[in-house]
ROVO-266727 format. One record per atom (N, C-alpha, C, CB): atom name; residue in one letter; x, y, z. Coordinates in steps of 0.05 Angstrom, whole numbers. Glycine has a CB too. Layout:
<rs>
+----+---+--------+--------+--------+
|  a | r |      u |      v |      w |
+----+---+--------+--------+--------+
| CA | A |      X |      Y |      Z |
...
+----+---+--------+--------+--------+
</rs>
This chain:
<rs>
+----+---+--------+--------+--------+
|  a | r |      u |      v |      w |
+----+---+--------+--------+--------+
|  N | X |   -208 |    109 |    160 |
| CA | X |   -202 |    113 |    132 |
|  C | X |   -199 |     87 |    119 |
| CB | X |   -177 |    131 |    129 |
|  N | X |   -214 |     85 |     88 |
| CA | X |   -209 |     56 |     82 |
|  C | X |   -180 |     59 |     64 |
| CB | X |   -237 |     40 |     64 |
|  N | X |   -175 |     36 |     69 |
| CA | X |   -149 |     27 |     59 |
|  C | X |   -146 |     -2 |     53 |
| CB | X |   -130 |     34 |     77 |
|  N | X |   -120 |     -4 |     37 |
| CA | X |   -122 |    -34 |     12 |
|  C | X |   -102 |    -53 |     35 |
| CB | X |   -100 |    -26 |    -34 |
|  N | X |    -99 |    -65 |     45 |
| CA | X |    -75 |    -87 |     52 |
|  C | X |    -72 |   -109 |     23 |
| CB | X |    -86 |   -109 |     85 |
|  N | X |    -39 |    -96 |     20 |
| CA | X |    -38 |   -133 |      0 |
|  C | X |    -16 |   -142 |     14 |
| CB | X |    -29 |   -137 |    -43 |
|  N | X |    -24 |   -164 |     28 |
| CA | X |      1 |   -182 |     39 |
|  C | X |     17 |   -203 |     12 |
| CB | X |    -13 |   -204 |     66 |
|  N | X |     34 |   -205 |     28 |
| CA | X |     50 |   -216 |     16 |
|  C | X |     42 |   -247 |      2 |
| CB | X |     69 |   -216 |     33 |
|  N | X |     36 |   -261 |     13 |
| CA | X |     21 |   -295 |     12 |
|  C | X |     -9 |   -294 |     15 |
| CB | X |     32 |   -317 |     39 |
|  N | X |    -26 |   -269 |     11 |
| CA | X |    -59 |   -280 |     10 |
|  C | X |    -66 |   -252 |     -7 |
| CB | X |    -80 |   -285 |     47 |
|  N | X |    -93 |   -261 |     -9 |
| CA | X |   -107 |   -245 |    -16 |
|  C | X |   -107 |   -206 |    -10 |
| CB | X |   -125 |   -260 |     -8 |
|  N | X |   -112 |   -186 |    -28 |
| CA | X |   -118 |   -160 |    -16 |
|  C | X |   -141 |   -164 |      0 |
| CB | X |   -122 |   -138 |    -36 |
|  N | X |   -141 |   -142 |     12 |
| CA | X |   -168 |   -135 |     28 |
|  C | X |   -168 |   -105 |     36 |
| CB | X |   -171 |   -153 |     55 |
|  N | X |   -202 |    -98 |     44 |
| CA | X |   -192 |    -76 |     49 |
|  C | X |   -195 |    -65 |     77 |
| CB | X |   -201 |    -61 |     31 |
|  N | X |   -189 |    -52 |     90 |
| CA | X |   -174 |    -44 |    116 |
|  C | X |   -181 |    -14 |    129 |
| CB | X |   -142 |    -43 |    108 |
|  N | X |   -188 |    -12 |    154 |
| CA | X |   -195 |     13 |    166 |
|  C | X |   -166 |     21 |    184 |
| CB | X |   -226 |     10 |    185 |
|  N | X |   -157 |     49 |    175 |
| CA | X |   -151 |     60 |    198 |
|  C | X |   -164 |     80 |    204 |
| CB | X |   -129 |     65 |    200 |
|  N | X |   -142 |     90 |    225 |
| CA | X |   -152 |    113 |    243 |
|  C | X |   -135 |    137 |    217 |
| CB | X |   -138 |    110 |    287 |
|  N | X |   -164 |    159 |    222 |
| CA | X |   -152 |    187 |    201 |
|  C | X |   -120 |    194 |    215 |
| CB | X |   -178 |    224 |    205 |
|  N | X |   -112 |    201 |    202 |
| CA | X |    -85 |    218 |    204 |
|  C | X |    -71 |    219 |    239 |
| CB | X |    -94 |    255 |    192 |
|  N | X |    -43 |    224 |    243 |
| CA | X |    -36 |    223 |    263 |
|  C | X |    -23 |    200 |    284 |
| CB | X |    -52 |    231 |    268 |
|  N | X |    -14 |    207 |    294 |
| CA | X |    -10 |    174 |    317 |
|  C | X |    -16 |    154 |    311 |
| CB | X |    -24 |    170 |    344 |
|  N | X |    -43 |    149 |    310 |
| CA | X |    -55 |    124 |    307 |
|  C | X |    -62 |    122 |    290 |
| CB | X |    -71 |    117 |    318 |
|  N | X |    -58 |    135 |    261 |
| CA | X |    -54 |    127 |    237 |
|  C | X |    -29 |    108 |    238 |
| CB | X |    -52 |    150 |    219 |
|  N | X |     -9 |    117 |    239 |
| CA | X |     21 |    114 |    243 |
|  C | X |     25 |     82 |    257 |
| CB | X |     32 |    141 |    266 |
|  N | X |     11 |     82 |    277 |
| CA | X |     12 |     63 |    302 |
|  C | X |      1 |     41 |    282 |
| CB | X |     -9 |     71 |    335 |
|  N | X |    -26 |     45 |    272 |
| CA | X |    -43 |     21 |    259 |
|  C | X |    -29 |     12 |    231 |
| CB | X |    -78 |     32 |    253 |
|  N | X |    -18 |     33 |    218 |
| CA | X |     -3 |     22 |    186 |
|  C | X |     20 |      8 |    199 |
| CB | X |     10 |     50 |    157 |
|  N | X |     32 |     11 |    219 |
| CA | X |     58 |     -3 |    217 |
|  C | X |     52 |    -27 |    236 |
| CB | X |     85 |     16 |    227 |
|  N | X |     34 |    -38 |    248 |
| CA | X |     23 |    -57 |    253 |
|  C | X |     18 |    -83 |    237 |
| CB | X |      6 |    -49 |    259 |
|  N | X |      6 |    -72 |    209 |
| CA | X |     -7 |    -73 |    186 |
|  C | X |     12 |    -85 |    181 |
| CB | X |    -18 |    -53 |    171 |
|  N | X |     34 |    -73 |    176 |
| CA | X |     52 |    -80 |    154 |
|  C | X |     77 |    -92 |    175 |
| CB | X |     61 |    -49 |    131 |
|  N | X |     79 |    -93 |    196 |
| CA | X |     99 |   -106 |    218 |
|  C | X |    123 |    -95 |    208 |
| CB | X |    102 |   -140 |    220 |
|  N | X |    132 |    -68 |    230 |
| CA | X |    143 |    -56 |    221 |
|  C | X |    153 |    -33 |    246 |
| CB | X |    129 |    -51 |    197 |
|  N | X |    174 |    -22 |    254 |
| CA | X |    180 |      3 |    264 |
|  C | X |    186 |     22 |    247 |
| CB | X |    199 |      3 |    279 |
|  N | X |    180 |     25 |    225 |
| CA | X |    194 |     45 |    207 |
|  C | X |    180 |     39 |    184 |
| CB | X |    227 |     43 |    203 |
|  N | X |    159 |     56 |    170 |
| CA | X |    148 |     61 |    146 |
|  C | X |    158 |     71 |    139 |
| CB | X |    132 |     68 |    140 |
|  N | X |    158 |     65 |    105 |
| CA | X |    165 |     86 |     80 |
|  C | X |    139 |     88 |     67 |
| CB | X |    190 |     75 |     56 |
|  N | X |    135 |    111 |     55 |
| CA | X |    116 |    115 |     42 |
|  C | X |    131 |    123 |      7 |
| CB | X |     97 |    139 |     59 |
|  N | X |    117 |    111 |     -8 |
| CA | X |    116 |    115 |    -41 |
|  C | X |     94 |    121 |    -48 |
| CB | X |    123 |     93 |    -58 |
|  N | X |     86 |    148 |    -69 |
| CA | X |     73 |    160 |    -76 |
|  C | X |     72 |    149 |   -110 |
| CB | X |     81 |    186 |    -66 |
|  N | X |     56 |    134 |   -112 |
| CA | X |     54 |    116 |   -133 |
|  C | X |     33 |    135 |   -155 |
| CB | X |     41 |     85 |   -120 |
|  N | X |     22 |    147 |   -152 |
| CA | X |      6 |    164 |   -167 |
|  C | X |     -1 |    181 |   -155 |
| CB | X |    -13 |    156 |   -176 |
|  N | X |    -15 |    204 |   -161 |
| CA | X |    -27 |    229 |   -147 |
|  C | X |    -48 |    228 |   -133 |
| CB | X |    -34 |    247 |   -162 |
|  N | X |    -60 |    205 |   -133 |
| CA | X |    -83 |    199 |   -126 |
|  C | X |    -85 |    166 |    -99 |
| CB | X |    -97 |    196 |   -158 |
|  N | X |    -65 |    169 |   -104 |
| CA | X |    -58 |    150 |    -80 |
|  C | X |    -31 |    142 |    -80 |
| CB | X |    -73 |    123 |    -81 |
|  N | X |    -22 |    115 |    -54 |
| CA | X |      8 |    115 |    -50 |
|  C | X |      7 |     93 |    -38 |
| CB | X |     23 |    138 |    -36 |
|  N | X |     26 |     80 |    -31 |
| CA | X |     33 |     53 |    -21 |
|  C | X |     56 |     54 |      5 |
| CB | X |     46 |     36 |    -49 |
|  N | X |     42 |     43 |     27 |
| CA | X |     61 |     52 |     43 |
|  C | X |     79 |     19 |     54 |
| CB | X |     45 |     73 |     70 |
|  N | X |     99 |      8 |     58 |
| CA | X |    106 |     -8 |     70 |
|  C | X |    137 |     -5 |     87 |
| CB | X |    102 |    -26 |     52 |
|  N | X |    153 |    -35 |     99 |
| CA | X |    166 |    -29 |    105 |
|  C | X |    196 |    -18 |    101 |
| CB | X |    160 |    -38 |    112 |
|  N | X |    204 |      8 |    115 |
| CA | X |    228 |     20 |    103 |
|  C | X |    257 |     -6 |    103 |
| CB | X |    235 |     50 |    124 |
|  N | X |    249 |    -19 |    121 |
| CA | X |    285 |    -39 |    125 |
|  C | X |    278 |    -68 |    115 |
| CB | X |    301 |    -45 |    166 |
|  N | X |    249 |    -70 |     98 |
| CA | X |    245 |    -88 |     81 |
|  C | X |    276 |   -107 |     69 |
| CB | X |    230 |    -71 |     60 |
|  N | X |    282 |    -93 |     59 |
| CA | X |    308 |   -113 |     42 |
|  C | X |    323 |   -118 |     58 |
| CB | X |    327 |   -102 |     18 |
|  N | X |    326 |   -106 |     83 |
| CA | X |    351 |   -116 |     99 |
|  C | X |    343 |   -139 |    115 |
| CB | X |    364 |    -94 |    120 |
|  N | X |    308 |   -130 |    127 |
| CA | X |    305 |   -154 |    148 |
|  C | X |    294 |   -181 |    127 |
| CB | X |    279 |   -144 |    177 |
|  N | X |    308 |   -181 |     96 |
| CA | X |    293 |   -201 |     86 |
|  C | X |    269 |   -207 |     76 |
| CB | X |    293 |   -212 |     96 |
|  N | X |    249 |   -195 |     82 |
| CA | X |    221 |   -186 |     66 |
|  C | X |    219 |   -197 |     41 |
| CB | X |    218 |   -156 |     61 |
|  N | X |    201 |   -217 |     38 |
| CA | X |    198 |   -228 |      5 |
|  C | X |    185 |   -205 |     -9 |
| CB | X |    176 |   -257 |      0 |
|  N | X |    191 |   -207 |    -35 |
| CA | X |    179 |   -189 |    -60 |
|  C | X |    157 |   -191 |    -49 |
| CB | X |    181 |   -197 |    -92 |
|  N | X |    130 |   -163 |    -61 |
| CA | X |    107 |   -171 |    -52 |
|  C | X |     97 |   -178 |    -84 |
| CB | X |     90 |   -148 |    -33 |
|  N | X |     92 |   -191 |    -97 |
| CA | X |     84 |   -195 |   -122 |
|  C | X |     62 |   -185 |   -137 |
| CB | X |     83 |   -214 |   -123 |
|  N | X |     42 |   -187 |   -126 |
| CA | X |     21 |   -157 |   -131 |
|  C | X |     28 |   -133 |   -118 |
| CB | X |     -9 |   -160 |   -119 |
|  N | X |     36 |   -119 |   -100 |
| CA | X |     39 |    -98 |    -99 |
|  C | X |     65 |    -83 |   -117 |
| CB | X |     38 |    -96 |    -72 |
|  N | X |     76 |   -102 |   -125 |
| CA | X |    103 |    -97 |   -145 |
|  C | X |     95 |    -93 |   -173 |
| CB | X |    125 |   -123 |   -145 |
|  N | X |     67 |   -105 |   -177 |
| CA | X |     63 |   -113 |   -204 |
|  C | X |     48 |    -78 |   -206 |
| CB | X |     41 |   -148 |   -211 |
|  N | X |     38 |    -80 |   -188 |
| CA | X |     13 |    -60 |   -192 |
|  C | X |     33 |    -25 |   -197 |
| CB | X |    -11 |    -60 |   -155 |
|  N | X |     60 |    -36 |   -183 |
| CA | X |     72 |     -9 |   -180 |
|  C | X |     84 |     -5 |   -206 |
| CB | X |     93 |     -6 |   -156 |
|  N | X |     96 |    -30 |   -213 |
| CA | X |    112 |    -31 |   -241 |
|  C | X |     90 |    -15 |   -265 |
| CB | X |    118 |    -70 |   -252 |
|  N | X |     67 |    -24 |   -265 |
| CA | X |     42 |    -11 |   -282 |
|  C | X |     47 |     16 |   -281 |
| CB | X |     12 |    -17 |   -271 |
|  N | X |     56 |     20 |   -260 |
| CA | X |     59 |     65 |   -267 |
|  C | X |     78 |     70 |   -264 |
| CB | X |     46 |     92 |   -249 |
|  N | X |     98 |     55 |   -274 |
| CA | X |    134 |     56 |   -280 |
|  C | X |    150 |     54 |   -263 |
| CB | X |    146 |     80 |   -290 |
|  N | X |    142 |     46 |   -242 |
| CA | X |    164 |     35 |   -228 |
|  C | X |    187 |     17 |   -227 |
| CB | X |    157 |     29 |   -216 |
|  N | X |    199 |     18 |   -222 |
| CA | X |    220 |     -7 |   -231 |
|  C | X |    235 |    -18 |   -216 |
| CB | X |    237 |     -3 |   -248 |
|  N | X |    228 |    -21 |   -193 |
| CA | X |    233 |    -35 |   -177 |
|  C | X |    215 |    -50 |   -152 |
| CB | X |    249 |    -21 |   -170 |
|  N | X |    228 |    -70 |   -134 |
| CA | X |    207 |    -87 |   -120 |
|  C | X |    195 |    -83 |    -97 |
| CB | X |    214 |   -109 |   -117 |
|  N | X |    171 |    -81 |    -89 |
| CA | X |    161 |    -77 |    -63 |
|  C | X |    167 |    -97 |    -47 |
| CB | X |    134 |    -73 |    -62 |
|  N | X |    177 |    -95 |    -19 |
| CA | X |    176 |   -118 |     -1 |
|  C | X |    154 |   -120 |     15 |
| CB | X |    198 |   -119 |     15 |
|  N | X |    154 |   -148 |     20 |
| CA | X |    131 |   -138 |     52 |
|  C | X |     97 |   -136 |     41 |
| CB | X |    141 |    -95 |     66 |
|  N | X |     91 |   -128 |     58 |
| CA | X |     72 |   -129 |     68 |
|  C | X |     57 |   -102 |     57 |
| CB | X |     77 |   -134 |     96 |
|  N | X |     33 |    -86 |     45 |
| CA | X |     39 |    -59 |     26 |
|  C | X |     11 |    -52 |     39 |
| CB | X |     44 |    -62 |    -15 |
|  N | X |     10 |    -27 |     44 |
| CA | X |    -16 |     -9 |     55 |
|  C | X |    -25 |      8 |     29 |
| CB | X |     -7 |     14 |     84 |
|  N | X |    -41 |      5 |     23 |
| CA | X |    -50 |     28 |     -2 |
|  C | X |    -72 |     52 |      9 |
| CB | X |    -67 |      9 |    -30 |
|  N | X |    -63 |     68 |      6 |
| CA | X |    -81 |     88 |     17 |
|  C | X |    -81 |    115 |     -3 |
| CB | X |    -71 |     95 |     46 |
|  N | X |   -110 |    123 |     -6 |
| CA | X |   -107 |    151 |    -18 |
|  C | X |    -95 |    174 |    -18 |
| CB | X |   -120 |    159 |    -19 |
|  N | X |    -97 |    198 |    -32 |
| CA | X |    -78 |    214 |    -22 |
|  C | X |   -100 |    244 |    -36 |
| CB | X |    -39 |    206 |    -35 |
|  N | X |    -96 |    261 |      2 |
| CA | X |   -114 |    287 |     -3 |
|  C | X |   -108 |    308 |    -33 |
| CB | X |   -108 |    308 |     25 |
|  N | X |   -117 |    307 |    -44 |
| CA | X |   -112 |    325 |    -71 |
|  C | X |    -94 |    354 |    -57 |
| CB | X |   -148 |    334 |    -89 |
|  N | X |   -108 |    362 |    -35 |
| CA | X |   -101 |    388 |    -20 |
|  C | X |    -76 |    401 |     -9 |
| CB | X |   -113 |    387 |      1 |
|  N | X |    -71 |    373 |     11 |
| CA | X |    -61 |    375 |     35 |
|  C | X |    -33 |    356 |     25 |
| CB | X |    -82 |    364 |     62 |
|  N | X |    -38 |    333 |      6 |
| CA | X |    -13 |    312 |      6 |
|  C | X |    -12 |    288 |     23 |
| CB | X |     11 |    326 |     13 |
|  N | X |    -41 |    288 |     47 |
| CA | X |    -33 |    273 |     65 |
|  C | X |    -46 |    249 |     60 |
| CB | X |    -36 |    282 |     89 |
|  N | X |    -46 |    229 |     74 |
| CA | X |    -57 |    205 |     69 |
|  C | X |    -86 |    204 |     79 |
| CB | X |    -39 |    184 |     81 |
|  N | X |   -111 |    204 |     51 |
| CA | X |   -134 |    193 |     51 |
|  C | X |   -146 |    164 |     48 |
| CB | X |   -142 |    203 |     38 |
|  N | X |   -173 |    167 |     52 |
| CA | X |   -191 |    139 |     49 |
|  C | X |   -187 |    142 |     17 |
| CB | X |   -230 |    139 |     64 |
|  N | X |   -182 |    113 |     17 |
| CA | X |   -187 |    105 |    -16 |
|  C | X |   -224 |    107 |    -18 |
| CB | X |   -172 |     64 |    -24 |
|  N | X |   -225 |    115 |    -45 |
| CA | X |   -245 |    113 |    -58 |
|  C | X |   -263 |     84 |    -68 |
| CB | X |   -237 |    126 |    -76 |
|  N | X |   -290 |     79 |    -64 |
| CA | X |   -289 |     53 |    -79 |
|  C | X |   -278 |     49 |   -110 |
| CB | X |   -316 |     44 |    -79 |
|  N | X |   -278 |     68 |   -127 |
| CA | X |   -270 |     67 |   -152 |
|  C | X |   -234 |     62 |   -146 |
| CB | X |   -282 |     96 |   -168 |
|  N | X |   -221 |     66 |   -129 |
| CA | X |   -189 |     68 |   -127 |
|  C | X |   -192 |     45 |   -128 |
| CB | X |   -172 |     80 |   -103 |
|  N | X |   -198 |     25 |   -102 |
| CA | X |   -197 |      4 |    -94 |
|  C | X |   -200 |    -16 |   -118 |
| CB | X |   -216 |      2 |    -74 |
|  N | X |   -220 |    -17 |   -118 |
| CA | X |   -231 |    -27 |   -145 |
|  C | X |   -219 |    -30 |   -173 |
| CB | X |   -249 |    -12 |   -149 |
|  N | X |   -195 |     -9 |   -176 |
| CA | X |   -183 |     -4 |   -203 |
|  C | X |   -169 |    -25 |   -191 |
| CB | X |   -168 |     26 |   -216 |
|  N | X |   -142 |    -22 |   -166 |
| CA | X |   -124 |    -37 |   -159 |
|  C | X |   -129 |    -62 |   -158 |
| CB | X |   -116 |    -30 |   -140 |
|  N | X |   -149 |    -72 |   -148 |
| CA | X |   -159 |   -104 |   -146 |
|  C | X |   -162 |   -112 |   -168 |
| CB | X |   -184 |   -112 |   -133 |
|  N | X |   -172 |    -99 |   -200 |
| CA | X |   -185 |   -109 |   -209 |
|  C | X |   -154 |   -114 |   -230 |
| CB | X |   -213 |    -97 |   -215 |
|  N | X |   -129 |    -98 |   -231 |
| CA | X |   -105 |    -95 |   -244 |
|  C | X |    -97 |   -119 |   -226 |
| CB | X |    -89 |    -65 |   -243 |
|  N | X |    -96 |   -120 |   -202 |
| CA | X |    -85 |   -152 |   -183 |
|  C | X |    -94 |   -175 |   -200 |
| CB | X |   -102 |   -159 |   -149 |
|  N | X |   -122 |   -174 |   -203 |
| CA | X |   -140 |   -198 |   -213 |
|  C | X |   -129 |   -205 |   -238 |
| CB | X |   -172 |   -191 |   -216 |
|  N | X |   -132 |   -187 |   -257 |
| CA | X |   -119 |   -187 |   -280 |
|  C | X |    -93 |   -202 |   -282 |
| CB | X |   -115 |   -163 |   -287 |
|  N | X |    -78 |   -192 |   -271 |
| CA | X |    -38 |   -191 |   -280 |
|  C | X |    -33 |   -219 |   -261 |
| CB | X |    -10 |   -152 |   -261 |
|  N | X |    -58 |   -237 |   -242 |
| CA | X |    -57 |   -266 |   -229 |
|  C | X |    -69 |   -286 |   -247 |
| CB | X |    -70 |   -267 |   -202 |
|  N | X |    -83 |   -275 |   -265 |
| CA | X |    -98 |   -297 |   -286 |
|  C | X |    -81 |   -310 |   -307 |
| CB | X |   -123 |   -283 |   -302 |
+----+---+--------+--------+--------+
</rs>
């Protein structure tokens, strides 16, 4: 399934996991260095998953993934390391982003760094 990585200190990119399950699970929290994901449902159409003990183990702001969240009212800061992934219209569960998803998000990154 494609998916967005925005680390913290580089560039987004975009990212394959494995569909749903275990090794969904296993590969996002890899991703994001991590025993414990949280997932935020940032729009209906996708969501941002990173780490849940972020603020405790110290985790810098992620600055694009914060910016991008603030854009759909969020108001507060992502830590870490941030997985962006779609979300099944159906089911609720976590899909492949779209090229048009991807594309919006990078291009709102690109923007809000210029």
């Amino acid at each position: 399934m494609k998916a967005l990585l925005i680390p913290v200190d580089g560039p987004p990119r975009e990212v394959d996991l494995p569909d749903g399950g275990t090794r969904f699970m296993r590969s996002l929290k890899a991703l994001i260095g991590t025993g414990c994901a949280e997932r935020i449902q940032v729009t209906s159409r996708w969501e941002a998953w990173l780490d849940e003990d972020g603020a405790a183990k110290g985790k810098p702001v992620n600055q694009a993934a914060t910016l991008i969240a603030q854009s759909f009212g969020f108001e507060f800061s992502l830590l870490g390391p941030v997985v962006i992934v779609g979300v099944d219209k159906d089911t609720a569960e976590p899909a492949a982003m779209s090229p048009a998803q991807a594309g919006a998000i990078l291009e709102k990154i690109a923007a809000r760094s210029r």
